[in-house]
Backbone and ligand atoms as CSV (ligand in chain L), in Angstrom:
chain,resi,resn,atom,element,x,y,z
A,1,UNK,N,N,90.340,98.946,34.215
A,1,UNK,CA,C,90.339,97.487,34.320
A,1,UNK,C,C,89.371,97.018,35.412
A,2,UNK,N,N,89.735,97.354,36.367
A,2,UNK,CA,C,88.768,97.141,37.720
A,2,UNK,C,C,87.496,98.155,37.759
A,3,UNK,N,N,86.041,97.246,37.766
A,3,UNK,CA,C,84.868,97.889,38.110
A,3,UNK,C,C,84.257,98.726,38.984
A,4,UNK,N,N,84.682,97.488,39.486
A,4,UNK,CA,C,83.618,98.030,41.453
A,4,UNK,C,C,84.010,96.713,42.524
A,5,UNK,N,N,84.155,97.204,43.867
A,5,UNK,CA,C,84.433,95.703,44.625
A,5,UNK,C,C,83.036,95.035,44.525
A,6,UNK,N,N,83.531,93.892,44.007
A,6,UNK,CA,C,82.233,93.063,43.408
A,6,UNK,C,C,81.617,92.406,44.812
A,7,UNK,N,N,82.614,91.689,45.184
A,7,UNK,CA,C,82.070,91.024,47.012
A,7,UNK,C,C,83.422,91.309,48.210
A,8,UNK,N,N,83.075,90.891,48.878
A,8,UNK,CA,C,84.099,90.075,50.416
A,8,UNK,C,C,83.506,89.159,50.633
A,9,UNK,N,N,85.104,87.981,50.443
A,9,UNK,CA,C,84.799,86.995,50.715
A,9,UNK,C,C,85.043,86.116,52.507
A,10,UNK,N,N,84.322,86.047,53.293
A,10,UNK,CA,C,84.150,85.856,54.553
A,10,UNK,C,C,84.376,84.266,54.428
A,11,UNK,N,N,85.360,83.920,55.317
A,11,UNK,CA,C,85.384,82.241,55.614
A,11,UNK,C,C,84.622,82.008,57.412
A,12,UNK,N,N,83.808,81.064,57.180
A,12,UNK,CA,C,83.387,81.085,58.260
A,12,UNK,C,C,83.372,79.265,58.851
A,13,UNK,N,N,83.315,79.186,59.742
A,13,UNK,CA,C,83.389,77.307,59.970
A,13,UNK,C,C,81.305,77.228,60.355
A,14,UNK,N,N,80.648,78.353,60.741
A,14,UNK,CA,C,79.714,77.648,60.726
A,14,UNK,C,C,78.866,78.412,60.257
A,15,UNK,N,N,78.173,78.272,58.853
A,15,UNK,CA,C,77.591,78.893,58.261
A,15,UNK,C,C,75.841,79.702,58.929
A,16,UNK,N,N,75.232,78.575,59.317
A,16,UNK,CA,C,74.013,78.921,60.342
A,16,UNK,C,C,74.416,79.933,61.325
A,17,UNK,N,N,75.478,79.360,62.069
A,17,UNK,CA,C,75.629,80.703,63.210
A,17,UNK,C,C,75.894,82.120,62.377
A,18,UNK,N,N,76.734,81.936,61.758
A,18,UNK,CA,C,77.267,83.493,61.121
A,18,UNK,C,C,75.910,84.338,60.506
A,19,UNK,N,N,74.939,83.348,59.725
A,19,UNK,CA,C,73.903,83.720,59.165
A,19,UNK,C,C,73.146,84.697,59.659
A,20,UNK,N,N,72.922,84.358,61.216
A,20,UNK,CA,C,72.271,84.976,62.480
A,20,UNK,C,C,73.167,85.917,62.741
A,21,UNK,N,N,74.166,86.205,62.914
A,21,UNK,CA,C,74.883,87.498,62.483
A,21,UNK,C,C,74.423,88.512,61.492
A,22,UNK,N,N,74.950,88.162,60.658
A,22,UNK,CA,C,74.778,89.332,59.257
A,22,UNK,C,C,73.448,89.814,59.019
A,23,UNK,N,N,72.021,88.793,59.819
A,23,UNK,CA,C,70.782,88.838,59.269
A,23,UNK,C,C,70.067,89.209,60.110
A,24,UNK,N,N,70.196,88.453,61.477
A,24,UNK,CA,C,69.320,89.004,62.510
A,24,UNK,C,C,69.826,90.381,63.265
A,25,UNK,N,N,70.688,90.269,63.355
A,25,UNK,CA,C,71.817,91.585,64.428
A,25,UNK,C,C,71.865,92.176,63.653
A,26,UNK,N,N,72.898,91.784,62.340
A,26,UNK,CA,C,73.065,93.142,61.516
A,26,UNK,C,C,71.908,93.681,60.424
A,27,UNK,N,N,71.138,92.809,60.378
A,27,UNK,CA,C,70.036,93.591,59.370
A,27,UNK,C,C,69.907,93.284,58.165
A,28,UNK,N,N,71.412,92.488,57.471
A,28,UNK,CA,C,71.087,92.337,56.069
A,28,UNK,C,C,70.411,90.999,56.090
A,29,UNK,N,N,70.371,91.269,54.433
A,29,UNK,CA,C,69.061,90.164,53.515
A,29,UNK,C,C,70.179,89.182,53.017
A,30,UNK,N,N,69.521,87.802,53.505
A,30,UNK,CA,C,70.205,86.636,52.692
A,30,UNK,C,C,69.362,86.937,51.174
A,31,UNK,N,N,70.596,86.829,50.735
A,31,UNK,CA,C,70.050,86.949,49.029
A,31,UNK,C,C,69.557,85.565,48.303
A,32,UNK,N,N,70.611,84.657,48.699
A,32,UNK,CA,C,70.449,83.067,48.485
A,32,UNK,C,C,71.773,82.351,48.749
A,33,UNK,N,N,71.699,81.136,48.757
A,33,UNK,CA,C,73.128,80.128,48.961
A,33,UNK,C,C,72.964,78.993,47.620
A,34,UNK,N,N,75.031,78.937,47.502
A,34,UNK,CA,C,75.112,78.116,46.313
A,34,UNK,C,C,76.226,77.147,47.042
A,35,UNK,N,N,76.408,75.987,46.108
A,35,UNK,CA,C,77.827,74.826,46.721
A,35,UNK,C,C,78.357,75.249,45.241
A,36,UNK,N,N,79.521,75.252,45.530
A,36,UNK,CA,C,80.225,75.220,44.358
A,36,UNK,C,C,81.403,74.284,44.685
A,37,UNK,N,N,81.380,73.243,44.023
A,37,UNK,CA,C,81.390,71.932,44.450
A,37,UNK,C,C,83.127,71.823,44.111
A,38,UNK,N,N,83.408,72.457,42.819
A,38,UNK,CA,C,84.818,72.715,42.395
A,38,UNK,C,C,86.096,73.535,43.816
A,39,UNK,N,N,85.189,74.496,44.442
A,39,UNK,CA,C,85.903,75.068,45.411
A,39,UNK,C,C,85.895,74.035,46.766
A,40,UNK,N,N,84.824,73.539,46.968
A,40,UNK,CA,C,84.244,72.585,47.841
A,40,UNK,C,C,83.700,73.805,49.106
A,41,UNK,N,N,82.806,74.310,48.538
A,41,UNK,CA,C,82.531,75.701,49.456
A,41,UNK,C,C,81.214,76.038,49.402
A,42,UNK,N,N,80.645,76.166,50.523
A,42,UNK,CA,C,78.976,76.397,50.312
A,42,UNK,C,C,79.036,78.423,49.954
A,43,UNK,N,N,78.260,79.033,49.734
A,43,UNK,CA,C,78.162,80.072,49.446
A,43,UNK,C,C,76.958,80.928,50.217
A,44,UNK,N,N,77.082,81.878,50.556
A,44,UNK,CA,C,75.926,82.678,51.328
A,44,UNK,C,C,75.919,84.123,50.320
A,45,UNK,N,N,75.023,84.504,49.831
A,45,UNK,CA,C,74.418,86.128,49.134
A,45,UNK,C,C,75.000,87.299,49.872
A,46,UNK,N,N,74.707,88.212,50.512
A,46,UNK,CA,C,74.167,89.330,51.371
A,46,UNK,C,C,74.264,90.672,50.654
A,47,UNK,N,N,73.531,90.869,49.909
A,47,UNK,CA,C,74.015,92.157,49.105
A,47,UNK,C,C,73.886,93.092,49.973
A,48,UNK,N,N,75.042,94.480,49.711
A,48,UNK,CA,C,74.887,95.268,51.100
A,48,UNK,C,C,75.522,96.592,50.176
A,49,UNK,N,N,74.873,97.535,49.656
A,49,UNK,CA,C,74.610,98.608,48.687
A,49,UNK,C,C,75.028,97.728,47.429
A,50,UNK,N,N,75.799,98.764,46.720
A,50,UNK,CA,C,76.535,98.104,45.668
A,50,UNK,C,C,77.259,96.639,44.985
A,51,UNK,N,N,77.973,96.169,46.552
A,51,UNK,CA,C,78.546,95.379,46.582
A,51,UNK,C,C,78.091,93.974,47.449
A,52,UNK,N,N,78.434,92.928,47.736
A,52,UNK,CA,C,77.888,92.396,48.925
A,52,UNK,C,C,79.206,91.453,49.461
A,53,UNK,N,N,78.578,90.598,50.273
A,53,UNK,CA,C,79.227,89.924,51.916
A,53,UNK,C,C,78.916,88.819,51.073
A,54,UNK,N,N,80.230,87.827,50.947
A,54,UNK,CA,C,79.860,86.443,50.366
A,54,UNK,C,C,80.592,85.282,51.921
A,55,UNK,N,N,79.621,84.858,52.819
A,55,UNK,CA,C,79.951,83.949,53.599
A,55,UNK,C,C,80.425,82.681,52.821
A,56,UNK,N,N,81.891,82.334,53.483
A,56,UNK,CA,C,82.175,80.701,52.791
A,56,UNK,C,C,82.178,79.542,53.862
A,57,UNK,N,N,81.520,78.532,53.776
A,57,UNK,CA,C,82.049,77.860,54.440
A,57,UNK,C,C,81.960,76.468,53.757
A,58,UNK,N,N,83.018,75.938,54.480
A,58,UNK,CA,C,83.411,74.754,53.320
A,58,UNK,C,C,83.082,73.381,53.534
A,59,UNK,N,N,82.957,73.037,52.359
A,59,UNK,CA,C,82.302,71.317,52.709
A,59,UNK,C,C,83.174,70.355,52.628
A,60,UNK,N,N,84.217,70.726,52.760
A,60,UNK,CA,C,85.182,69.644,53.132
A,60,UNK,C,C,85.778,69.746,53.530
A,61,UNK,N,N,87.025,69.046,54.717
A,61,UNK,CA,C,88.162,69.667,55.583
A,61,UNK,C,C,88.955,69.461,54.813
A,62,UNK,N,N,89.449,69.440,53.272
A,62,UNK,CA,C,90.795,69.606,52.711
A,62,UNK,C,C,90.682,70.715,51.585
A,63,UNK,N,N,89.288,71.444,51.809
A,63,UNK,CA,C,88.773,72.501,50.904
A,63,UNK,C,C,89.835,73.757,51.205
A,64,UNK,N,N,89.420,74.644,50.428
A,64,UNK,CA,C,90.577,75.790,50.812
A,64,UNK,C,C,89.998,76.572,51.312
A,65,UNK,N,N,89.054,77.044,51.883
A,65,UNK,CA,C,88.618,77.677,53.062
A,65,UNK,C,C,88.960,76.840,54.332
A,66,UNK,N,N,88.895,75.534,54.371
A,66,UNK,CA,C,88.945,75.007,55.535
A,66,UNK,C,C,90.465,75.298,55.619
A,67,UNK,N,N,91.252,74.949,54.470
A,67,UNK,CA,C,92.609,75.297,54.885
A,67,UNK,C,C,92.808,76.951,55.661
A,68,UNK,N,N,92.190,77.386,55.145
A,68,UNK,CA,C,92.589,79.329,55.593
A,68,UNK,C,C,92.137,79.211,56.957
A,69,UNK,N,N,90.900,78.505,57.209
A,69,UNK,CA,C,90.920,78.807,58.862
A,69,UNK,C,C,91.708,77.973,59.406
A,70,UNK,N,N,91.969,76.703,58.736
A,70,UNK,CA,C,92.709,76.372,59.861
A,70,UNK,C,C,94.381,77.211,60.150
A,71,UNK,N,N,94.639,78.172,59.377
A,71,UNK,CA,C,95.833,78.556,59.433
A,71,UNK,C,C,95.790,79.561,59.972
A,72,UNK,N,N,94.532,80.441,59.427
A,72,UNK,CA,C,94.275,81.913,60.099
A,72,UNK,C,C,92.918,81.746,60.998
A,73,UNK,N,N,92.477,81.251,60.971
A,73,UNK,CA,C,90.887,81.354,61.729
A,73,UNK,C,C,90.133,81.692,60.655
A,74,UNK,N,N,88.901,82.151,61.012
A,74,UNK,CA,C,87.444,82.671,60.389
A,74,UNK,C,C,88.390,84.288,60.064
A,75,UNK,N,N,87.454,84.722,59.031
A,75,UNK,CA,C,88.042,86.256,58.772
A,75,UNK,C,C,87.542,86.332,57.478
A,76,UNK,N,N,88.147,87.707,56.846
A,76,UNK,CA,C,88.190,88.019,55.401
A,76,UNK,C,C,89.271,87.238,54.285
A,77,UNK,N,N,88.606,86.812,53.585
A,77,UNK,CA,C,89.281,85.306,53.185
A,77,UNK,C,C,89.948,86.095,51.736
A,78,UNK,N,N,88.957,86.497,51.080
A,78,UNK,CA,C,89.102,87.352,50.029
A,78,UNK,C,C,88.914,88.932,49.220
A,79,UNK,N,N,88.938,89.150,48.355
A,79,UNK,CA,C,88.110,90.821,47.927
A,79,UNK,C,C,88.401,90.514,46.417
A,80,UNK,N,N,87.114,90.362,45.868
A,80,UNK,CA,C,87.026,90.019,44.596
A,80,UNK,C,C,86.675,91.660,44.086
A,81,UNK,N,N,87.145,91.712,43.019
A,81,UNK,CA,C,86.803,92.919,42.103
A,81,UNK,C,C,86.746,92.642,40.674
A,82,UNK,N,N,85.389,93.379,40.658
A,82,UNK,CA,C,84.823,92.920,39.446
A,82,UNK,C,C,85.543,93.973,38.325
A,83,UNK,N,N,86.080,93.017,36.844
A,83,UNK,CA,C,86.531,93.535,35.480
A,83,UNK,C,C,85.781,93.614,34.655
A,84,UNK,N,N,85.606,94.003,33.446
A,84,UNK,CA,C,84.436,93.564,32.088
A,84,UNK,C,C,85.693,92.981,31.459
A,85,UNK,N,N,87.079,92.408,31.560
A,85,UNK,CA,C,87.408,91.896,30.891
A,85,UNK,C,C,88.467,90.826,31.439
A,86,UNK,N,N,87.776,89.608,31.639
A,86,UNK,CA,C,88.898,88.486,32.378
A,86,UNK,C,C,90.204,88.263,31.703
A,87,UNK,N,N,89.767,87.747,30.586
A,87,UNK,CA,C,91.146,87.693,30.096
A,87,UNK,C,C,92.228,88.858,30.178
A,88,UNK,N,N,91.670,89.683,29.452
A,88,UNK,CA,C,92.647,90.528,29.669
A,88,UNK,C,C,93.127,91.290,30.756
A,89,UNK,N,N,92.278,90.983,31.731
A,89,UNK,CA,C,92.777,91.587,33.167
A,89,UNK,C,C,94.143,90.507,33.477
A,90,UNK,N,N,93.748,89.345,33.260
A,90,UNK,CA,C,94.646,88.802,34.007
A,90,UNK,C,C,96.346,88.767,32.796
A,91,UNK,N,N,96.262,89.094,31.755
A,91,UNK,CA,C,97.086,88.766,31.042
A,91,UNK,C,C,97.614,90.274,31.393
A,92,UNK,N,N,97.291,91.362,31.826
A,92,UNK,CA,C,97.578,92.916,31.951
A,92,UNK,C,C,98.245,92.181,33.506
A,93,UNK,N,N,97.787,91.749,34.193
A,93,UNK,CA,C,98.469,91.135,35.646
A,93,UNK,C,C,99.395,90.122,35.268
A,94,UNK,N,N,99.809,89.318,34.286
A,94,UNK,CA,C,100.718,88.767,34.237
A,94,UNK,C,C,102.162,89.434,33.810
A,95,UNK,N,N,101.650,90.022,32.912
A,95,UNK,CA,C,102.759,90.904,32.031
A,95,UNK,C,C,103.803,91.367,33.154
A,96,UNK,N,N,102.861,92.356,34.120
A,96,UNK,CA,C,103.108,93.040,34.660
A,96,UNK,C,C,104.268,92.127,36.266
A,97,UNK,N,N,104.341,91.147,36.118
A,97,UNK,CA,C,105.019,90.330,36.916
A,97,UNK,C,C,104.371,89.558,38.041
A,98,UNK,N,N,102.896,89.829,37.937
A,98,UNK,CA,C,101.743,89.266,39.150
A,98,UNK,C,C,101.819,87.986,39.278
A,99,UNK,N,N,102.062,86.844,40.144
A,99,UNK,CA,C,101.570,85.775,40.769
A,99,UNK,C,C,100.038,85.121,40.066
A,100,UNK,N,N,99.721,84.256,39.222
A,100,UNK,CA,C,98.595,84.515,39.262
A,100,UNK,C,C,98.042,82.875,39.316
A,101,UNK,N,N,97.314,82.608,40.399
A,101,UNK,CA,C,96.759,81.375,41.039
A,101,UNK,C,C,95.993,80.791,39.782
A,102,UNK,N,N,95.187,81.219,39.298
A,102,UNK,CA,C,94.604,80.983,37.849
A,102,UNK,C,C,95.064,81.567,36.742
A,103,UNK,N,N,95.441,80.387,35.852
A,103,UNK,CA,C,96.114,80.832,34.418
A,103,UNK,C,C,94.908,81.931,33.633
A,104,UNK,N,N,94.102,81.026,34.073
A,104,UNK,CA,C,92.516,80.889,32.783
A,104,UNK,C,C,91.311,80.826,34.085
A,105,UNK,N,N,90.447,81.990,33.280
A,105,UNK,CA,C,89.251,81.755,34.540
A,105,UNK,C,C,88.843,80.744,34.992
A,106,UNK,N,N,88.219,80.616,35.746
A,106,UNK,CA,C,87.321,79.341,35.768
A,106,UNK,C,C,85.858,79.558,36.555
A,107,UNK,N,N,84.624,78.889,36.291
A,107,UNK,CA,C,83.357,78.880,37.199
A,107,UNK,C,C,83.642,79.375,38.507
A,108,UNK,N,N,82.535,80.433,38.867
A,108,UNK,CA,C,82.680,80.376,40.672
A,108,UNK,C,C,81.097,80.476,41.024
A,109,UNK,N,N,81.102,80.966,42.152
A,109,UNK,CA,C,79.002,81.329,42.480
A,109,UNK,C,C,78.803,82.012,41.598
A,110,UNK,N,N,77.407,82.122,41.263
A,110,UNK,CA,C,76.982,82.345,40.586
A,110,UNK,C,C,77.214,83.009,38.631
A,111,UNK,N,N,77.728,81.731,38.462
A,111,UNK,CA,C,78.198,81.517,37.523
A,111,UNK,C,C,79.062,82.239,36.692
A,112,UNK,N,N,79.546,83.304,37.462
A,112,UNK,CA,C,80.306,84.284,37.326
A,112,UNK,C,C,81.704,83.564,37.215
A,113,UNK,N,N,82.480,84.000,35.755
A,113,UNK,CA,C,84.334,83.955,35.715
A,113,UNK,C,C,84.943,84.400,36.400
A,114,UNK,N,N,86.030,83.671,37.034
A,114,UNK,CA,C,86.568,84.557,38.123
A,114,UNK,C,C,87.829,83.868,38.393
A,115,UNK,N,N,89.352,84.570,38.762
A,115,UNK,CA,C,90.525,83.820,38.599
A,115,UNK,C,C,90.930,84.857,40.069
A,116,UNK,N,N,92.208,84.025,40.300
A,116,UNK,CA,C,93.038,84.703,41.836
A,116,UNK,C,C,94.481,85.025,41.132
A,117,UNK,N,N,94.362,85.698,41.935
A,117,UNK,CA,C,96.204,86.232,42.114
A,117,UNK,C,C,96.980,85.991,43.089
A,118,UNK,N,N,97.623,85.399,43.113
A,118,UNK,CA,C,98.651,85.068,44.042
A,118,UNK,C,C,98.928,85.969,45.066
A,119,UNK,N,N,98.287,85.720,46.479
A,119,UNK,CA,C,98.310,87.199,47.423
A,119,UNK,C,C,100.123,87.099,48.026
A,120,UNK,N,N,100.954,86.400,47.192
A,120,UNK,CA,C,102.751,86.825,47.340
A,120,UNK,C,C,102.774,88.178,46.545
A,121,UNK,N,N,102.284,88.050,45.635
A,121,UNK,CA,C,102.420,89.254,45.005
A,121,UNK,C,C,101.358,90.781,44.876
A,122,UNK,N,N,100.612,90.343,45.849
A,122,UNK,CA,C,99.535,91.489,46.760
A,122,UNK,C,C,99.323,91.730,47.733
A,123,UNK,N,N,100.623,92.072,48.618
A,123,UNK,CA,C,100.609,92.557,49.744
A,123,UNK,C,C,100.215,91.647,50.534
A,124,UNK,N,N,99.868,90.662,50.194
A,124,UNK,CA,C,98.762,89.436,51.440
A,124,UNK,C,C,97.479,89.668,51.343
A,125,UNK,N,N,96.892,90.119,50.411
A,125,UNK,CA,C,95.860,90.072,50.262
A,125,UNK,C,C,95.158,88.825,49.052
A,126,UNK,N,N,94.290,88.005,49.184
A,126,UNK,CA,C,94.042,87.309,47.901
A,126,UNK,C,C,92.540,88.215,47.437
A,127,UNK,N,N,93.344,88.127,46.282
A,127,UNK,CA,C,92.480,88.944,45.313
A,127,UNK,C,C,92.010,88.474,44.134
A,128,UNK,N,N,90.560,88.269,44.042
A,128,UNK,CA,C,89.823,87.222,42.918
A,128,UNK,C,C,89.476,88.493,41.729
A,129,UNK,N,N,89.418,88.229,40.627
A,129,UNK,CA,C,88.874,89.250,39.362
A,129,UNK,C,C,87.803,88.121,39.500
A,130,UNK,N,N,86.838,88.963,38.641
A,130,UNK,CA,C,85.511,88.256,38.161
A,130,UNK,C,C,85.004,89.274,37.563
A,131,UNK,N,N,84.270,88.416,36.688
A,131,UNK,CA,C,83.767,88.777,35.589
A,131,UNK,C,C,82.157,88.342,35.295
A,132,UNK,N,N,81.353,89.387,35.751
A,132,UNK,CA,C,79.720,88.995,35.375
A,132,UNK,C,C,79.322,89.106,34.131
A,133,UNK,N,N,78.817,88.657,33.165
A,133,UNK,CA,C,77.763,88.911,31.733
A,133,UNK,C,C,76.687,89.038,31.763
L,1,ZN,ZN,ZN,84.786,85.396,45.733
């Protein structure tokens, strides 16, 4: 069912500063940035082997990144793992008694399907499926 960890998702409150992190200090390549206007969340690239570093930071203070820091701070917000099959990943996670934040995929960066699971029912972890074509 599960591919490969597709990203980590990083919440950050200031996207420029963190940038200078990951790029100048640590070395990686901004790949590119998206808004995805539905999450209310700007988006940062960083591919880093296989997988990459998705910086969030959000464009609105009632967005749900802004909610996570304001509850937890800046941190690892998410860990998306990539499926070849959304639907049925998530209907194999429902069956199975999973929490699941999204019924039905929906748009995320880069135009990739992608639904959450309820991190009550993952240890505390929130965990996005997605699905590239
Ligand atoms: Zn994500």
């Amino acid at each position: 069912m599960i591919v490969k960890l597709d990203h980590i998702g990083i919440a950050v409150s200031n996207m420029e500063e963190s940038l200078k992190l990951y790029t100048e200090i640590l070395g990686m390549k901004l790949e590119g940035t998206e808004t995805v206007e539905e999450q209310k969340v700007k988006v940062a690239f960083l591919p880093v082997g296989d997988t990459e570093v998705e910086l969030l930071e959000s464009t609105d203070a009632e967005g749900p990144v802004a909610k996570f820091i304001e509850n937890k701070g800046q941190g690892i917000q998410h860990l998306a793992f990539r499926v070849d099959d959304i639907e049925a990943a998530l209907a194999h996670c429902k069956e199975r008694g999973l929490r699941l934040i999204d019924e039905k995929p929906r748009y995320g960066a880069g135009g990739a399907k992608i639904a959450f699971l309820h991190p009550k029912g993952t240890n505390g972890v929130l965990i996005e499926l997605c699905q590239r074509d």
